[in-house]
N, C-alpha and C positions, 0 to 999 in steps of 0.2 A: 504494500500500500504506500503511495503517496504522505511523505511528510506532512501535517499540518489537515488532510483528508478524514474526513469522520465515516468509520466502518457504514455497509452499508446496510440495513435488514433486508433478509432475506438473500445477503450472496453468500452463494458456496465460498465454504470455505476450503474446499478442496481445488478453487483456482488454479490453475497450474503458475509457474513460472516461466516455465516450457515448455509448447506445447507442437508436434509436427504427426499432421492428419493425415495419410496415407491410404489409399484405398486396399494397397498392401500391408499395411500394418500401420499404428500408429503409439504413441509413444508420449507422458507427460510425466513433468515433473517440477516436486516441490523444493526450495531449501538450496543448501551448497555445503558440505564438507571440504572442498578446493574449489578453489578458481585460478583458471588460466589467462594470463592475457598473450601467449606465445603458444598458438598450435604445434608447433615442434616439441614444448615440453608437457604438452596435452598429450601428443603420439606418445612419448616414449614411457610417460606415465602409463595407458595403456600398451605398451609391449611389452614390459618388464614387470607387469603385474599389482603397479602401486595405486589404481584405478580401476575400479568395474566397467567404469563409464563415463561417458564425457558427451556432457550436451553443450547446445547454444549455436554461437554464431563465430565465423570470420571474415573478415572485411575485404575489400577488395584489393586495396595498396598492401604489396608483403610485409613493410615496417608497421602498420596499420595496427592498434590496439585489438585482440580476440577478446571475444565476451563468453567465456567457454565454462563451464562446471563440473565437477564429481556430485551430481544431487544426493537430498535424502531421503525423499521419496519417490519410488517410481511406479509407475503403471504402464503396463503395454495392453493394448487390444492387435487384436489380427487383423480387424476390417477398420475403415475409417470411425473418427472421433465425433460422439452425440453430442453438440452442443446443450448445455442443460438451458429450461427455458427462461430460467431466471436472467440468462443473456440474449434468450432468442428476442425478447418481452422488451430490448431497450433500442432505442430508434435513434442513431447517430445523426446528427445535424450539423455541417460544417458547410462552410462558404470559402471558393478558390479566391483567397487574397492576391497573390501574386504568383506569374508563372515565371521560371528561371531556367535557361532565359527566355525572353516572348518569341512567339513565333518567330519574328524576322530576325529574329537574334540568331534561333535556333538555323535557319536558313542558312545565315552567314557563316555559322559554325562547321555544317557540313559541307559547303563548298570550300572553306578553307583545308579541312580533312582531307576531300575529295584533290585539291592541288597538291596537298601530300603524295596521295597514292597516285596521283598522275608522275611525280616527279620521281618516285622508283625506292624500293627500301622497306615499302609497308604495302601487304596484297589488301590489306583491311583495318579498319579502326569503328569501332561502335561508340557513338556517342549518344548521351541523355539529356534529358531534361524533368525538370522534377516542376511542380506544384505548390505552393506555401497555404495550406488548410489552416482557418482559424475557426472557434466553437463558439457559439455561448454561451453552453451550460461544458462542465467537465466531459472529456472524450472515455469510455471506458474501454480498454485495449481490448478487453475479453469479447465486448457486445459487438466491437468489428470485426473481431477474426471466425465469430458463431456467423456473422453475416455472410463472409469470405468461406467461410466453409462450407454455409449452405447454400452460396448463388455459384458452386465449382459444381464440374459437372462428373468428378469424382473425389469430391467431399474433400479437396487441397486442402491446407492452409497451416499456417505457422504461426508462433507468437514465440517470442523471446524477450524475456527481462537485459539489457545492454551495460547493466550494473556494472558486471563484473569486468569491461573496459574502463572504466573507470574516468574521471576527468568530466569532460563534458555529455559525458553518454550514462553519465550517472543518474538514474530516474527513469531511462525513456527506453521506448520498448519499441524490438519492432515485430511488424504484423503482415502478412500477405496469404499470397495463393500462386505457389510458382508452380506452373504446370511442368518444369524441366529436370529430371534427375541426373544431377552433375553423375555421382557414383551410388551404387546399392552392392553391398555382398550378402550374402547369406549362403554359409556354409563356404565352398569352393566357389558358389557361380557370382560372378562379378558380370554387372551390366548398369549403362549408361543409356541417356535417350535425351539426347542433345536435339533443341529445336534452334533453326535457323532458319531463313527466308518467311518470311512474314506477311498475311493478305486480312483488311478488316472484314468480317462479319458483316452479311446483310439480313434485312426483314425480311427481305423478300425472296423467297425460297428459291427461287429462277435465280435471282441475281447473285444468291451466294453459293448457289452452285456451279455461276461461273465467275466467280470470284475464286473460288477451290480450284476450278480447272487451270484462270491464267495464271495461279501458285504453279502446280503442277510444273507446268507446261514452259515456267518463265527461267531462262538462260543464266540470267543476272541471279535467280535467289539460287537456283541448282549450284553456281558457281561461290556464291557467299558459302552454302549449307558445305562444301566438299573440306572450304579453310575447316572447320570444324572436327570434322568425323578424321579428315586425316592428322590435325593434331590431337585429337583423343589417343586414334591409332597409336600414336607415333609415343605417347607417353605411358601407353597399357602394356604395349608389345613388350618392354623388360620384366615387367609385375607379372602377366599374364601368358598362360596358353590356352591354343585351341581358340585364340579370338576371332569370332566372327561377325563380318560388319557387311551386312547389305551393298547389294553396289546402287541400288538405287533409295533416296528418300520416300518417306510415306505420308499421307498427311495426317496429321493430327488439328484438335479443335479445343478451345476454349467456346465460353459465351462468347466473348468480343472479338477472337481471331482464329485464321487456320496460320498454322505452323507445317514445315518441312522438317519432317523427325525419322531419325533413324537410329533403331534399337542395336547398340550394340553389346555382346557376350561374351563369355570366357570363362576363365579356370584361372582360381587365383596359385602364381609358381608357388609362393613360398606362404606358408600360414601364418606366418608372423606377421606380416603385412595387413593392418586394418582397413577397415573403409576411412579412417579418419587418413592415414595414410595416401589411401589414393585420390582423394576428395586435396587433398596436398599435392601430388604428384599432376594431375590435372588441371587444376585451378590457378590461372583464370583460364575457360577456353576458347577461341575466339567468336563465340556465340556472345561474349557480354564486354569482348576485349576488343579483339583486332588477331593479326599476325602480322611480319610476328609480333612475341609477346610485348618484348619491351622497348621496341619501338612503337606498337600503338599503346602502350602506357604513357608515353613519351608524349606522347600527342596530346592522348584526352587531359593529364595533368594540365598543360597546358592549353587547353582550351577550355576544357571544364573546371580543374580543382580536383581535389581528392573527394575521393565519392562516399568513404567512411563505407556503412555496411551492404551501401547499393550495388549489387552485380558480385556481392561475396556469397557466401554459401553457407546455410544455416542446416544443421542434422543433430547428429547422435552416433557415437561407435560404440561398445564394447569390448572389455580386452580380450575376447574370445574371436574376436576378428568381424563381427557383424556390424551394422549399418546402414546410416540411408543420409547423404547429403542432396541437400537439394540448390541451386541455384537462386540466390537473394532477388528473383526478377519479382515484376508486379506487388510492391512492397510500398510500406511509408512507415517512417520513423514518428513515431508518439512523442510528443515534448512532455518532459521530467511533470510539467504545472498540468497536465493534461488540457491545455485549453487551445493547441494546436498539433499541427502535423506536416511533415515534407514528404509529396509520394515524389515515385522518381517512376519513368520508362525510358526506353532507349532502342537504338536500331542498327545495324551493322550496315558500314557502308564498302561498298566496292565498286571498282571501274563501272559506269552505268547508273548507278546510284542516283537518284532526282533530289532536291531537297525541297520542293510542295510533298511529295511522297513520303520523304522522312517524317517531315511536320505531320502528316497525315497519319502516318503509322504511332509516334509516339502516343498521341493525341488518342485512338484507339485503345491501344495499351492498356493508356491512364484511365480508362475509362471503368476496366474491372475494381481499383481502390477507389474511386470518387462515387462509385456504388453504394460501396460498401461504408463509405465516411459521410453518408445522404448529399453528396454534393454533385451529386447528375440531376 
């Protein structure tokens, strides 16, 4: 709870901290026995035994503070997470104060990018833009992420307490519904499902079925989605055998967009190697970055800023080597006083790339958290 906030009647008190909704399994929890702010000393605590567990979040810049935990209560379910109704019952109301930056801003950003990648060095760079939501009554994290859970169309969503980075992230929480699995283990089998190339959702049933088809069918997103899959590839193949990766994308769908997704598989070589592990080895991949990496890191710094937990990756491993990280996309960060919010979306550009298109796509995006914070 909120400093200075009076408890509420009638809320569970069994709130989680953390919570990541899965339709393949889901996972919450109370409390902290450690905290991380360095995933590398997360991993090793679970390889060596000094950790069961390790939830939370990491950020997208490597030097970046983690907001990671050993909890003290945990609860798993197999199928996705019930919102209880005591959250389903509260109606978020917020108003978009400021966009950052405004469309024409945003415009100018990715034609500056786009002279990058003409000029040679970088095949792609993903830039974002976020939102400034403000309230008028307090925001309650949980009654967003019950909303986010249940407008997904397989019951997504995450919430994470950002405490335990510490500094300015102290109080605020963040919340979404990423439809993308950076890494999953269970057991031996290790699998990813990286979405890339991006088309909005229409009403109208004709027209968003050929809105799926110019996905399909379009040159520019096939060539974005390949940066993607081949740098997975390229960072699985030492971890893994037996991996296999589609030669072609599939579509997948959200409410607000189709995506260009492709399932990849495998056999994890060595057992010692966690999901938290490979959710590290992975991260970032240029679904939310660019290629390469730290040239289009290079970039967005520089055009955007540091993005804190946007485009990072929020999960769970255990030292038995399981897991499920998911991709920090379609999110927005809860202010500490709860009486605002930043969502953030983003788009990947490459040779071909429009920026009314970008603007269009982000715009979309944002359109799953501004649902969910009643500001559509």
């Amino acid at each position: 709870m909120t400093p200075g906030m009076q408890p509420d009647v009638g809320r569970p008190v069994t709130a989680p901290d953390f919570l990541l909704s899965r339709p393949t399994g889901s996972l919450r929890t109370q409390g902290s026995t450690r905290t991380f702010t360095d995933p590398a000393d997360a991993a090793l605590a679970l390889r060596s035994g000094t950790s069961d567990l390790v939830v939370g979040a990491i950020g997208f810049e490597p030097d970046a503070p983690a907001a990671l935990v050993e909890p003290e209560v945990v609860v798993r379910t197999d199928g996705p997470l019930e919102p209880p109704a005591y959250f389903r019952g509260i109606r978020t109301r917020t108003r978009v104060a400021e966009e950052i930056p405004s469309p024409d801003e945003h415009r100018r950003r990715v034609s500056t990018a786009l002279s990058c990648i003409r000029a040679g060095g970088v095949g792609k760079v993903v830039l974002a833009r976020a939102v400034r939501l403000v309230a008028d009554e307090p925001i309650d994290p949980h009654a967003v992420c019950a909303t986010l859970i249940d407008s997904s169309p397989y019951a997504d969503g995450f919430l994470v307490d950002l405490s335990p980075a510490g500094g300015y992230h102290t109080g605020r929480t963040l919340v979404g519904s990423s439809p993308e699995i950076l890494v999953r283990r269970r057991g031996e089998v290790v699998e990813c499902h990286p979405l890339a190339g991006s088309a909005p959702r229409e009403t109208d049933p004709a027209a968003d079925q050929a809105s799926a088809r110019a996905l399909r069918e379009s040159g520019k997103d096939a060539f974005e989605h390949a940066f993607v899959v081949d740098s997975l590839a390229t960072a699985l193949r030492p971890l893994c055998v037996d991996l296999e990766i589609p030669e072609r994308p599939s579509l997948t769908s959200t409410r607000e967009m189709w995506h260009l997704g492709t399932r990849i598989r495998g056999r994890i070589a060595d057992p010692r190697t966690t999901a938290l592990d490979l959710a590290l080895a992975v991260h970032p991949t240029p679904a939310v970055c660019g290629t390469p990496t730290d040239e289009a890191r290079r970039i967005i710094a520089g055009i955007e800023g540091p993005r804190g937990f946007y485009a990072g990756a929020v999960g769970w491993s255990d030292a038995g080597g399981d897991g499920d990280w998911m991709v920090t996309i379609r999110c927005a960060e809860i202010d500490a006083d709860r009486n605002g919010a930043i969502a953030w979306a983003g788009g990947g550009l490459v040779e071909g790339s429009d920026p009314d298109d970008e603007v269009a796509e982000t715009g979309a995006k944002l359109r799953t958290v501004l649902r969910a914070f009643g500001a559509v």
